[in-house]
N, C-alpha and C positions, 0 to 999 in steps of 0.2 A: 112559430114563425108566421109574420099574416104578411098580406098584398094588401093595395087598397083595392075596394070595390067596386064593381065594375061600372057604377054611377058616380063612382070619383070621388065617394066620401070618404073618412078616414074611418070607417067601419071594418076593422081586420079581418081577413080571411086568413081559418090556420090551418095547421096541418095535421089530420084525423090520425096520429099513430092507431094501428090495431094495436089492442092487448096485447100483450107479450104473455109467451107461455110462462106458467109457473112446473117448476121440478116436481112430479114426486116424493117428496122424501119421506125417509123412512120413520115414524112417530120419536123414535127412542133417539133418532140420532142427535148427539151433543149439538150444545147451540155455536159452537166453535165452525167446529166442520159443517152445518146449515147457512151460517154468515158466509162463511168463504166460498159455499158454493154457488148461493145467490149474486154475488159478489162475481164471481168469473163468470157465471156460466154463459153470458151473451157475448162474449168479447171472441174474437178470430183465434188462434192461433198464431203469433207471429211468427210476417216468414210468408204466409197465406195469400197466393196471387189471386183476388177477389175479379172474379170474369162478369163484364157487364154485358146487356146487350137491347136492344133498342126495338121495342114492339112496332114502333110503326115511325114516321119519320117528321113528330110533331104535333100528329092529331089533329084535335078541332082548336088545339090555342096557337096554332103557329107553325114553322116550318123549320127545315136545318139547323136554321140558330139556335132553336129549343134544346138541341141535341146538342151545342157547341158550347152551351151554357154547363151543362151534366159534365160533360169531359172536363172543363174549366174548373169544375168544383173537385172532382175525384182530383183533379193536379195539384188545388188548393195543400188538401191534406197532406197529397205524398212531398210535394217539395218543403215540407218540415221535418224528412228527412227518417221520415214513419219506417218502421219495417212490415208492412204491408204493403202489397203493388197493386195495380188496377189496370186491369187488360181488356178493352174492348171486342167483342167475337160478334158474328153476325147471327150464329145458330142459339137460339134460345136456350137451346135443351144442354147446350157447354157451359149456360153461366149461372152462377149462385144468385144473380141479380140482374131482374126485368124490368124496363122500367118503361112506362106507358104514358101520354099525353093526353088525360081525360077533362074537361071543366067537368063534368059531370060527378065526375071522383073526388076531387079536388088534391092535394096534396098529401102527401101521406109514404111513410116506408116500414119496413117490419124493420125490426133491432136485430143487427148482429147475427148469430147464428141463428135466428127464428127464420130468417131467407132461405133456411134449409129444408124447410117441415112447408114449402112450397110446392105446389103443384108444376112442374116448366113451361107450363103454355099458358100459365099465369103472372101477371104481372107482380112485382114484391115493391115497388117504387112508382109514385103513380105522380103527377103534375097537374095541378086543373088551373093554371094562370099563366103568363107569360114572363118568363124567365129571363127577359133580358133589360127589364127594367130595374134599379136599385135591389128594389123587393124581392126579385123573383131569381136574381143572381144569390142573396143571402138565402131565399129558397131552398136551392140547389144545393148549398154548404148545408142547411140545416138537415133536410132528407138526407143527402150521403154520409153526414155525420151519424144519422139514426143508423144506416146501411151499416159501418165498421164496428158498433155496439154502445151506441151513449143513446141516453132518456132525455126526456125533457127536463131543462132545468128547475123550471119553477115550481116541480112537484119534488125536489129537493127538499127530506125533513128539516133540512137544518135551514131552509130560509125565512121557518115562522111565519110565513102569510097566514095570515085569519081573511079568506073571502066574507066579503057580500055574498054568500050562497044563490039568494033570491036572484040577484043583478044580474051573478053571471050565468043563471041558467037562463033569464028573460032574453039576456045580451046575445048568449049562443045560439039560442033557442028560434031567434028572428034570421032576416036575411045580413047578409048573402051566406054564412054557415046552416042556418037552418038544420041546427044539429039537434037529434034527440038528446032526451036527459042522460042516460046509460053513453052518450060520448062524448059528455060536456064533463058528468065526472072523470072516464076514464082520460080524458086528454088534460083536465086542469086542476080540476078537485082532490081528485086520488093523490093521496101523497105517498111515496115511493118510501118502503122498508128501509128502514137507518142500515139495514145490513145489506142495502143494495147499490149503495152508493160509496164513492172513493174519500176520503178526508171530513173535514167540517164544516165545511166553507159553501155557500149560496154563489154562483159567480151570476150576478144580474145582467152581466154586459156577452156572458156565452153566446152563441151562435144558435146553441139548443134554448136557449130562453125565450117565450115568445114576448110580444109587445101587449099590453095593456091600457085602455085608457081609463079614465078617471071613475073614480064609485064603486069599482071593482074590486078595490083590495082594501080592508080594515086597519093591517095591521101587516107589514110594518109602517109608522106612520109616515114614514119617508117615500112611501107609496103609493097614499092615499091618490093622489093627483094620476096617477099610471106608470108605464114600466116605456120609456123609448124605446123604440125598434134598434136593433142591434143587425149591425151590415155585413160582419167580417168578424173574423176568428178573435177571440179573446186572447190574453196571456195565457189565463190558465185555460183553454180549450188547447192552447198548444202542451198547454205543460203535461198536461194530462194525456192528451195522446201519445205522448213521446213516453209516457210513463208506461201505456199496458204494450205499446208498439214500439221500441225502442229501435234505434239501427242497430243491423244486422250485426255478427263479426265477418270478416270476410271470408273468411274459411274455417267454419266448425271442425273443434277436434276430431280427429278419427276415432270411431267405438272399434274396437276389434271382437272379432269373434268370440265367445266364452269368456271374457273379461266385464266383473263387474266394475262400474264404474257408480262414485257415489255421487247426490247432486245434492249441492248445497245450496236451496233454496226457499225465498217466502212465499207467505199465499200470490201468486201472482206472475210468479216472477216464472223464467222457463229456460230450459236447459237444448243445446243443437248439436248434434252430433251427426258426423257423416258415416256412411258405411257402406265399406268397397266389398263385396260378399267373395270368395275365394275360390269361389266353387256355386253352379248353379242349382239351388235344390229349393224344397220350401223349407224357412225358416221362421222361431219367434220369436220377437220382437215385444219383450216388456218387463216393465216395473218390477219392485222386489219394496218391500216394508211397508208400516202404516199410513197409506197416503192415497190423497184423490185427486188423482192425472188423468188428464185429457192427453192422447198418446198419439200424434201423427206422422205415419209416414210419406214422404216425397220423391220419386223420383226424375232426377238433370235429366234431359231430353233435348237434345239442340240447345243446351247453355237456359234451359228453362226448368225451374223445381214443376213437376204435373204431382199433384194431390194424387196418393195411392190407397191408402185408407185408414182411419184413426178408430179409435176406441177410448172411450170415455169412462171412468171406473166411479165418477163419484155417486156418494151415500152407498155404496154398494160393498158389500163383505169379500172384497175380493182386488188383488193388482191388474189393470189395465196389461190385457197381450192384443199382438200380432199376428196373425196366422200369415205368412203370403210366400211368396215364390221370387225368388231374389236373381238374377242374373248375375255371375260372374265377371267382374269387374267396372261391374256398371256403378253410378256412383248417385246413393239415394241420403237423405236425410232423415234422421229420428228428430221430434221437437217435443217436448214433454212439458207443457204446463202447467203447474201445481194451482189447485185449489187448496187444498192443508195437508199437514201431518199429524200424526197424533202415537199416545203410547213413544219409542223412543226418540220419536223424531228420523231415523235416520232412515235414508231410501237409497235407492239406489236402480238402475238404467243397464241392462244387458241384451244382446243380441246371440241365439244359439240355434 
């Protein structure tokens, strides 16, 4: 995503993602179960009421409206009907996502669950331009889009760009980016793991695409000339979120106590069950067969899901549990979603 430059050329200013973490994983494990976990592991939980909150009121590029632009984009996404929320808090240390007003910083967010592996008195979302011009309103959409767990598009394997290498670390490398080589690769060069990415398909017109101008791309030669600036959410930017975030159901099954319950699920996909406890004690809460779930539990609080605690099992020899302390008739949510299965395939979801 770039802005024009503050001389008014059409010189792009873009958005420094940090690296993203990589997993772990264990040497031996199958290249199945490795794709799939690459593959989920930045995306939320659906369900997950994502808490923002605002370091300062603007910064040095602006005032309120900067702030008015950010809400405008987190609304973007959800009135597509996402089963993610977005809830504004004024205390830092309540929200999974900070986001700050620096030119100095320039534009930039962590991906998805990497917002977690953040410090709270740290910003995870940063702005260095003015948000209310065309540019800087698509901005807003491209950062928050990084925020809920999507990449840059153009580092998409399947969209076959051959760079100018030279061009575009000369191009990055000057003003107003004046980016090192180590973030000219990591933001444009690096091309993202085939097993990181959803379908086959390059979407050029994404929201997460940045814009390019001419000299900069080889190949495709449809290219050559550069990439237009893209203002607004794509087809497939919707299709695809609607894919890992689906609407909700309105009222997940009930799990009952000591009843296994089986989930018939693909890598991806995720299963919601509520559970009224009958009785106040500590109880646990988890998985059963060969499978790697990411395990969260919720509990209603004034007609609100509050995050209670999850547990993550993948690559790991072992089912995703729960340890916690359950309240008698209070009414929480399990959300279980699959990374893979393997061996019989079948799993299965209990509470005891």
């Amino acid at each position: 995503m770039s802005a024009l430059s503050e001389s008014g050329t059409t010189t792009p200013r873009y958005c420094a993602q940090p690296p993203q973490t990589q997993p772990a994983l264990p040497p031996d494990l199958s290249p199945g179960r490795s794709r799939a976990i690459l593959l989920v592991r930045a995306k939320w939980v659906n369900g997950t009421v994502l808490h923002y909150a605002f370091l300062d009121q603007g910064g040095d590029i602006g005032g309120p409206e900067q702030l008015e632009e950010v809400r405008h984009a987190f609304r973007a996404w959800k009135d597509l009907g996402i089963g993610l929320d977005f809830k504004e808090v004024t205390d830092p240390t309540e929200s999974e996502i900070r986001i700050a007003f620096r030119e100095r910083d320039g534009s930039a967010s962590y991906v998805g669950r990497d917002n977690l592996l953040i410090g709270t008195n740290e910003a995870t979302m940063t702005f260095g331009w003015d948000l209310t011009t065309r540019y800087g309103k698509a901005t807003a959409l491209h950062e928050t889009g990084h925020a809920i767990g999507f990449a840059h598009e153009h580092q998409n394997p399947f969209a076959g760009i051959q760079w100018n290498e030279a061009k575009v670390y000369e191009d990055l490398g000057g003003p107003p980016n004046n980016w090192p080589h180590e973030v000219t690769f990591e933001n444009i060069l690096r091309k993202l793991s085939k097993d990181e990415v959803t379908g086959s398909d390059w979407d050029v017109s994404s929201i997460m695409e940045y814009s390019f101008g001419p000299g900069l791309i080889v190949r495709p030669e449809a290219y050559r000339n550069g990439i237009p600036e893209t203002l607004g959410l794509s087809a497939m930017d919707k299709e695809r979120v609607l894919q890992w975030y689906p609407p909700l159901a309105a009222k997940p099954a009930r799990l009952e106590a000591f009843q296994s319950t089986p989930l018939q699920l693909a890598t991806g996909d995720q299963a919601d069950f509520e559970i009224v406890p009958p009785e106040t004690r500590s109880y646990q809460v988890g998985t059963f067969g060969d499978s790697d779930v990411v395990l969260a539990l919720f509990e209603r609080v004034d007609g609100e899901l509050q995050f209670v605690t999850a547990d993550d099992d993948s690559g790991q020899d072992r089912n995703g549990r729960l340890t916690v302390k359950l309240v008698k008739d209070h009414s929480y949510v399990a959300r279980a979603r699959l990374y893979s299965t393997w061996g019989s395939g079948s799993i299965a979801l209990m509470y005891w």
